[in-house]
N, C-alpha and C positions, 0 to 999 in steps of 0.2 A: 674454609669458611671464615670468614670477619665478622664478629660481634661487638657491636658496643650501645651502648642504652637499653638493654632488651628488643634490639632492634637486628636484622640480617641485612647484609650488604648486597644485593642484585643487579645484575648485570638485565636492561630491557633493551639490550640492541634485537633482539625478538620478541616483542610483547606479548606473544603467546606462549611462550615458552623461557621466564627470564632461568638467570644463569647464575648459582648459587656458589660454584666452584673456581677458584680461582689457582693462576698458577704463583709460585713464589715472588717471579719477578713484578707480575701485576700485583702482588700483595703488598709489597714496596710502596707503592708509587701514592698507596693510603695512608700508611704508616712509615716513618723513615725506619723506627725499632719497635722489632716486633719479640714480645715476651712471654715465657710459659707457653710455649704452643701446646695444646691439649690433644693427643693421638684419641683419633675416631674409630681408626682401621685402617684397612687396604681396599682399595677399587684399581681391579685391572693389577695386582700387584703394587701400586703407586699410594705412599700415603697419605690418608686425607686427615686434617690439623683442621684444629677451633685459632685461632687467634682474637684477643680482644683488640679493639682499635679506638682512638678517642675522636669518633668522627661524629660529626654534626648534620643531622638530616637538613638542616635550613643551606648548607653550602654545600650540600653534593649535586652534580650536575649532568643532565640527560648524557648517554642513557642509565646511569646510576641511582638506586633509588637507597636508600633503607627502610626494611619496613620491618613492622613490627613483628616479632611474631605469632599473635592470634590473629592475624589475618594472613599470615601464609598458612595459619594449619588450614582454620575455617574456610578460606577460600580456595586451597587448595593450589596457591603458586606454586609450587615445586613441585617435580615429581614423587610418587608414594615413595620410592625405593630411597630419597633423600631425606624423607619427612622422623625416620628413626635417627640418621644422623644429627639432624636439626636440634632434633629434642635433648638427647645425648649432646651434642654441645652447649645448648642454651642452660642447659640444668647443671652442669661441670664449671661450667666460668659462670656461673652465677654462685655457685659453693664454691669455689677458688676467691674470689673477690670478697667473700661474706663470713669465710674462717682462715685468716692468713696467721692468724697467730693460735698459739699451743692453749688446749682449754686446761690442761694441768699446771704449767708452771708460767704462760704469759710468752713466754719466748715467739717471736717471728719463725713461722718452719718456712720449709723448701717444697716447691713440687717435687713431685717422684714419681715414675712407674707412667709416664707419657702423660702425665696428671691422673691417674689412678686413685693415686691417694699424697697426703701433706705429712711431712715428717721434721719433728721436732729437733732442730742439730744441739740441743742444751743435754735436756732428759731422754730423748729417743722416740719420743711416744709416736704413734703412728695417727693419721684419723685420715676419715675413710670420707665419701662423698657420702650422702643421705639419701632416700627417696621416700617422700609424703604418701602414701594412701588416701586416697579419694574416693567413698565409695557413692556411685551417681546413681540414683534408680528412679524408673517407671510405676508409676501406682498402677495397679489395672487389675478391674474389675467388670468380668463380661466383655461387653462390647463398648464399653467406655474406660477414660484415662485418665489420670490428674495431669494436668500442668500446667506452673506458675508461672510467674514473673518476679526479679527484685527491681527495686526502684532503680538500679543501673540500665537495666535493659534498653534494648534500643523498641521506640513507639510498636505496641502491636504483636510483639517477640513473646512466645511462652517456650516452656525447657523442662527439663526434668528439676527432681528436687537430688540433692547434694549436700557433701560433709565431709571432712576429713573423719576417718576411720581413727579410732581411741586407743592408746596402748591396752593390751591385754583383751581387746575385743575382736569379735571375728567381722566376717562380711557379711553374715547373714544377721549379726546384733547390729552392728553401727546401720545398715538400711533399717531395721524397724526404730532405731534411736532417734535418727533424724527423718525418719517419716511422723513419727511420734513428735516429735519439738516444732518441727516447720509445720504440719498441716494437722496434728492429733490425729492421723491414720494407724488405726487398726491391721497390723499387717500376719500375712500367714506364709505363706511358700516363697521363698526366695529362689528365684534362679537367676544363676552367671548367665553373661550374654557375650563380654569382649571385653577388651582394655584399652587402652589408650596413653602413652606418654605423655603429659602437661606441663612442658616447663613456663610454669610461671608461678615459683619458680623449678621446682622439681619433683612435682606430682607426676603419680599414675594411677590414671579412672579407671576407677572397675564398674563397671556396668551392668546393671541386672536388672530385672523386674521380678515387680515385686507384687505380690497377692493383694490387695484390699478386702477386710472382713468384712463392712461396713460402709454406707451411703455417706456418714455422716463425716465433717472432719469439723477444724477449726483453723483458720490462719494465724499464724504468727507475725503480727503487722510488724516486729520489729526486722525483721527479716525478712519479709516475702509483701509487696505490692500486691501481687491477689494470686489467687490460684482458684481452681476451680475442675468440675470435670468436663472432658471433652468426648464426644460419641468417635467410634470408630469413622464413621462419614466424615464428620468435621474436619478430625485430624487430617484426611487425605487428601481436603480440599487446601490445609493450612501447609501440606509437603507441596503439593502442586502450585503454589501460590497462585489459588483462585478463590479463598474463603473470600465472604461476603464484604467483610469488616475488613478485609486488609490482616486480619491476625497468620501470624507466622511462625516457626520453627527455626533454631538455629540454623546457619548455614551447613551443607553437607557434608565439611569436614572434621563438625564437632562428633564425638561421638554419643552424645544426646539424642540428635538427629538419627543415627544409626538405630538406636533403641525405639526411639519413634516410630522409624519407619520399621523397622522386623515388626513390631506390633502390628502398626498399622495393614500389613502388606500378607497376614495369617491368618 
């Protein structure tokens, strides 16, 4: 795999199917030196490598594309069985680039361990890659839902509410914490639903829904463009992209969406 901008390097000589794996010799022909290859694992025996590259989507040319990657998760360009891979490298070379130097004594370290982990050659110290916690939840109450928008959104887009998870908190405190901060919901039963890998840059969502005690909320204008509830009707008209207004749901390979729809679809 070729990283560089938080972008992935694709092969569209199939446009239905582009081509995310490359062999050594085509890996060349991007990069003259290629550094830190970051070990993913094995496919077929054979091992697959992150490499970053300092390529420029304004000068790559058909059938090469780079694209970002929240639109290969959300759209779902790769196949699933690559989309762990994906994650797993975008989240390793993005914490290789972002701690190259020792947080005890300043010293520059070394990769080690296929990029596993950074090690200090002064003091010895070891450090490790990171992973964020994100915990994403459904308000839901009966046969209706909450969900918002932030001002980033694209026109018509609503989504679950979200938060990074707090040292020393659990999953079932940080979803009432930030149901509480974004909309002042009232929250009672929490349940898991699935995860999800995020690099951007090294998040992984946990997904739950979540009980709503109460009709009433308030928004957080400084954080949330509006939110409001949705009937269970609505929603399915808003998965099926036939709501009235044009209002819609992230794409199918957020996993927002997924939680959406398991409500929607029980």
């Amino acid at each position: 795999m070729l990283l560089g901008g938080n972008r992935l390097l694709l092969d569209y000589a199939d446009e239905k199917a582009p081509r995310a794996l490359f062999r050594l010799g085509e890996a060349k022909e991007f990069a003259a030196e290629l550094h830190e290859p970051i070990l993913l694992g094995l496919q077929d025996g054979v091992p697959i490598v992150a490499l970053t590259t300092p390529l420029d989507p304004e000068t790559m040319e058909a059938p090469f594309r780079l694209q970002d990657y929240r639109s290969i998760y959300t759209e779902g360009l790769v196949s699933a069985d690559l989309l762990g891979a994906l994650a797993q490298a975008a989240a390793l070379t993005a914490w290789h680039t972002n701690h190259r130097y020792c947080g005890r004594c300043g010293t520059k370290t070394d990769m080690r361990a296929g990029g596993a982990k950074r090690q200090c050659p002064n003091c010895g110290a070891e450090h490790f890659p990171r992973t964020d916690p994100v915990a994403i939840m459904l308000p839901v109450r009966g046969e209706k839902c909450i969900l918002a928008r932030g001002p980033h959104f694209a026109p018509g887009s609503y989504s679950c509410l979200a938060g990074f998870i707090e040292h020393g908190e659990t999953i079932e405190a940080a979803v009432r914490r930030e149901s509480v901060e974004e909309m002042g919901l009232s929250i009672g039963r929490v349940a898991y639903h699935a995860s999800q890998p995020w690099p951007f840059p090294y998040s992984l969502m946990i997904g739950c829904h979540a009980e709503v005690l109460s009709d009433d909320f308030t928004i957080d204008r400084s954080e949330l463009e509006d939110g409001r509830w949705f009937s269970r009707a609505e929603v399915r008209t808003m998965l099926a992209g036939t709501h009235e207004n044009g209002l819609r749901v992230p794409p199918s390979g957020a996993i927002a969406t997924h939680l959406i729809k398991a409500w929607a679809e029980n």
